[in-house]
N, C-alpha and C positions, 0 to 999 in steps of 0.2 A: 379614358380617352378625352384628350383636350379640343373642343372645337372653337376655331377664334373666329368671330362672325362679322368682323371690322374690317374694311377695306384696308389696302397699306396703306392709303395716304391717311385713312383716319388714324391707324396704328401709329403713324409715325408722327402724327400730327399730337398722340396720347405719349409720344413718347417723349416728344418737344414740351408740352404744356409740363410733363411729371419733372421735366430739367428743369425747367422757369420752376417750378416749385421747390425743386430741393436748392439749387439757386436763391432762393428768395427765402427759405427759410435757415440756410446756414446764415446768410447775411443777416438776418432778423438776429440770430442765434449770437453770432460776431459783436452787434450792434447793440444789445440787452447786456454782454457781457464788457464790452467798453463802458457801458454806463454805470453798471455795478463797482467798476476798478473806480473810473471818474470821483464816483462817489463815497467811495472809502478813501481815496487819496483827500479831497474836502474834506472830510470828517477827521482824517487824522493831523491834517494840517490845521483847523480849527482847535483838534485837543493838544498837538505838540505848541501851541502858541499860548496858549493857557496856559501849559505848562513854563513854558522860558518864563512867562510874567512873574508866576510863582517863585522859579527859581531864581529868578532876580533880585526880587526881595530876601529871599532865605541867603542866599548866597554873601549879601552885604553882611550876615549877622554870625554864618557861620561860613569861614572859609575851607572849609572840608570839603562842599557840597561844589568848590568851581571846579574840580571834573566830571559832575555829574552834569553843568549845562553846557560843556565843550561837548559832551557827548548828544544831551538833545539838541545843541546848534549847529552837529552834524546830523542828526535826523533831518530836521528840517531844512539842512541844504539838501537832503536826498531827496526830500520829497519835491520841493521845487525842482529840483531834474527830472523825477518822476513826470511832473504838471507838465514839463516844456517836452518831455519827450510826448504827452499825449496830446501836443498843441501841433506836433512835427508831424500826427497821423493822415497819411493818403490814403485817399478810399479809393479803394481799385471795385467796386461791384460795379460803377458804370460799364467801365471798361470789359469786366468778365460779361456783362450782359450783350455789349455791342459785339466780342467776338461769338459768341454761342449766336445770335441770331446771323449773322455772316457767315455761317456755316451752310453750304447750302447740301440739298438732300442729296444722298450717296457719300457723301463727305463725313468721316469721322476722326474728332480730336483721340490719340495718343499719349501726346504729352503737352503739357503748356507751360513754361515758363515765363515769370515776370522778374525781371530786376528791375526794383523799383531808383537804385541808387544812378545807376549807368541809363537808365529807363530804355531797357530793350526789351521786347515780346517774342519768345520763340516758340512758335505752334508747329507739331508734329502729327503725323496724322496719318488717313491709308484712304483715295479715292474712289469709288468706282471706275472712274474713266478720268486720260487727261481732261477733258471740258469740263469734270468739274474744279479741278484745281483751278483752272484757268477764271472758273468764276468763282471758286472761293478769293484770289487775288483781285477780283473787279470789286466783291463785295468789301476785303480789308481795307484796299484804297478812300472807298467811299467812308470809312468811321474816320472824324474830325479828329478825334483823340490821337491817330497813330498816323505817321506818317514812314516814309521810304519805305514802303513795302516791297520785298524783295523773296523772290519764287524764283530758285536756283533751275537753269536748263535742265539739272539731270533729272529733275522730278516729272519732268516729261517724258523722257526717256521710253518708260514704260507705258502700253497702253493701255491694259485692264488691269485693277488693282494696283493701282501704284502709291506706292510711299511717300509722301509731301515731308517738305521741311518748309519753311516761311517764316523770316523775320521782320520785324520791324521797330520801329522807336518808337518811343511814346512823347507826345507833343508836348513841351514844356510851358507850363502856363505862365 
């Protein structure tokens, strides 16, 4: 027999801290493993560069060897696209954190989409009641990041447990 001896708000308020943690440690997770690629891309661009030197020299002496540095002076144009693709990297955790605390109680995410390229956010979800959609929309407004928040009439429609859909854009910096 299970007995839970937590009030709901404490329950719920353990259930909110346990999100902020798995939250915070995927991102950690994300964030350790960007640094790891970061750093092997360095590493191999410091040894592909040492290498063309070499093969610079070799290459004047023996001309056998000039496809062997067409080949590393396409490595190294790879990895310089590699470097610029990880200069192009947007961190979406602010953003994941501002919608998770804008959630308000009764209120649960479904599904959530981000495209980052058209920068649109689509949060799905299932209320308690219409008031709290209606304050889940006062809370999305109020985050800087997202703007045109849009909470379609029909998600009104129903009165207990209702389905939400809600879009919006994400602010172009």
């Amino acid at each position: 027999m299970l007995l839970n001896l937590l009030s709901p708000k404490k329950q719920q308020e353990r259930r909110h801290e346990e999100l902020m943690n798995l939250l915070k440690m995927i991102v950690e997770f994300f964030f350790i493993l960007v640094s790891c690629f970061a750093m092997i891309l360095l590493i191999t661009s410091l040894f592909l560069q040492d290498q063309v030197t070499t093969l610079t020299v070799t290459t004047n002496v023996l001309p056998a060897l000039r496809s062997l540095d067409q080949r590393v002076r396409l490595l190294n144009s790879e990895a310089d696209r590699l470097s610029k693709r990880q200069e192009e990297f947007e961190r979406l955790s602010p953003l994941l954190i501002d919608l998770s605390t804008a959630l308000p109680n009764g209120t649960h995410f479904t599904n959530l989409s981000i495209d980052t390229k058209i920068k649109k956010v689509t949060l799905n979800g299932v209320a308690q009641s219409r008031q709290n959609i209606l304050e889940l929309e006062k809370n999305l407004s109020t985050i800087k990041s997202l703007e045109h928040v849009v909470v379609p009439f029909t998600n009104l429609l129903t009165k207990e447990n209702p389905l939400w859909t809600v879009t919006a854009t994400i602010q172009r910096p």
